[in-house]
C-alpha positions, -999 to 999 in steps of 0.1 A, spaced: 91 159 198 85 124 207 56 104 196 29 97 220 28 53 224 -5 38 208 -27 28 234 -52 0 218 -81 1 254 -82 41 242 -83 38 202 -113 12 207 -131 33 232 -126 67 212 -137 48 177 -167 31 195 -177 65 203 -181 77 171 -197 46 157 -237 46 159 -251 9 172 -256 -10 143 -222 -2 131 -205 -12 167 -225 -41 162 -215 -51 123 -176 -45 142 -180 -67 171 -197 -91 147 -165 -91 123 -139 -94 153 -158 -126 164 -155 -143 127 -118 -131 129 -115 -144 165 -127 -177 156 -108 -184 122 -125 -166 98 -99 -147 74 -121 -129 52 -153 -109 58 -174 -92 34 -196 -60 49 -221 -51 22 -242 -24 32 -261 10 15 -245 38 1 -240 63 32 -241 37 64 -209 37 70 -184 10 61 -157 32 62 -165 41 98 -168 0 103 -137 -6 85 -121 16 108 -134 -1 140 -124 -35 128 -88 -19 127 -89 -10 157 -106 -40 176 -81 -63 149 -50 -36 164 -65 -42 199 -58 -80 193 -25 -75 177 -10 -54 208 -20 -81 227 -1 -100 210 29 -81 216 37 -73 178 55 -45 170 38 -34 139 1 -33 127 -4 -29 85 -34 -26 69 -37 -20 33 -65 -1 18 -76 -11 -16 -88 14 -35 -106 19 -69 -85 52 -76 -60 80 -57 -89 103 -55 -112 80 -37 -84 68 -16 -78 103 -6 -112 108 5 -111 79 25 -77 73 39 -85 103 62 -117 88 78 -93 54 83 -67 71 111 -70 64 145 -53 90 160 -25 118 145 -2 93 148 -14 68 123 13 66 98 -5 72 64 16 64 33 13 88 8 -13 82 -21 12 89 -49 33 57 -32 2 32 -43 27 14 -68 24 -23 -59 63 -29 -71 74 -1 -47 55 -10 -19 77 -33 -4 107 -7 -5 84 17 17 69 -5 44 105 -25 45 119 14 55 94 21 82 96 -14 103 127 5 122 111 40 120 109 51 155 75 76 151 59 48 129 62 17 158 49 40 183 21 44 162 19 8 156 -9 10 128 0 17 95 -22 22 62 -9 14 34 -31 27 6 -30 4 -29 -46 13 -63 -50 -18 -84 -55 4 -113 -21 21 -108 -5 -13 -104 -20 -38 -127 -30 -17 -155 -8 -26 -189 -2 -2 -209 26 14 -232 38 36 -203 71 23 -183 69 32 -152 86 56 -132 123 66 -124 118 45 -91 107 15 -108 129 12 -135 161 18 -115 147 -13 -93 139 -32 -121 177 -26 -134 191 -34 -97 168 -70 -105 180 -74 -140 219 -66 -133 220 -96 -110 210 -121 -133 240 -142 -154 218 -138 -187 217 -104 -186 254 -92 -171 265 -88 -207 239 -68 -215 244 -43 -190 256 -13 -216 223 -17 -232 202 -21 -201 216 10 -188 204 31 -221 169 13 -219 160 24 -180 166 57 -186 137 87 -195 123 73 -228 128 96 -259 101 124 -260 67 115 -272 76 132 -307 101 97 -314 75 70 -307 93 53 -340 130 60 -325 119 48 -294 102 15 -306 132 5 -328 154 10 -300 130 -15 -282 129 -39 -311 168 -36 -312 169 -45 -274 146 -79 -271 168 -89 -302 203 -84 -286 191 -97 -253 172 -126 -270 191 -132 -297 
């Protein structure tokens, strides 16, 4: 089934519709700024009036401009405290059923890139020509002992592999981005770390 072309004159009229005046207004408002240099707004309002509804009608008046512009792609990333606020809102963000939504369990910042570059040639994703890209700081920045997922560490090993200092070390490399050992050999595990920064190091 082929995907219906995003028309911007009907998303703004349709999302206008929905919005009560003082939000239309708080939109219009924002597109000026934007229109006239501007490149970053803050909209700080009361619990329960609306942004989300406002967020989405600067989209769409921002998309409107874009179009205009003749580009082929509209992104918007959504940042979001946590996946289970993001998945609350994300929903409320979409213009139409052909919005592409990324998926909320893709809100890794070190993957990101790998997604959106897959979609620029995506035929369904163009013709919907906005696309929101939901991003969890937490997920992303947070430092702990963890390492990542399978994803991330096979990109990571891609990176490494590449790199002179590092090409010798490949044997090792290859041990280290696999599944750690189970939680049981946090002491196996952590010598075989120690025994890593020293050969690589060393």
């Amino acid at each position: 089934m082929r995907t219906a072309k995003y028309d911007p004159e009907k998303a703004v009229s349709e999302t206008f519709a929905g919005l009560k005046n003082f939000q239309r207004a708080t939109v219009e408002r924002v597109d000026e700024l934007f229109r006239n240099g501007q490149r970053h707004v803050l909209v700080a309002d009361e619990v329960g009036l609306g942004k989300t509804l406002v967020a989405k009608g600067v989209i769409v008046k921002t998309a409107q401009c874009r179009a205009r512009e003749k580009d082929d792609l509209f992104k918007v990333v959504y940042i979001c405290s946590n996946q289970n606020i993001a998945r609350q809102n994300i929903q409320k963000l979409k213009i139409n059923e052909n919005t592409r939504v990324d998926k909320i369990s893709d809100t890794r910042l070190s993957m990101q890139h790998l997604t959106v570059t897959e979609q620029e040639n995506d035929a369904a994703v163009l013709a919907g020509f906005i696309q929101l890209i939901p991003l969890t700081p937490v997920t992303s920045f947070h430092v702990n002992s963890g390492r990542g997922d399978v994803n991330e560490r096979a990109l990571m090993f891609l990176i490494l592999k590449e790199l002179p200092l590092f090409s010798r070390h490949l044997p090792v490399f290859e041990q280290l981005m696999k599944e750690p050992p189970p939680t049981g050999h946090v002491l196996q595990r952590n010598q075989f770390c120690d025994t890593t920064e020293q050969e690589v190091t060393g």
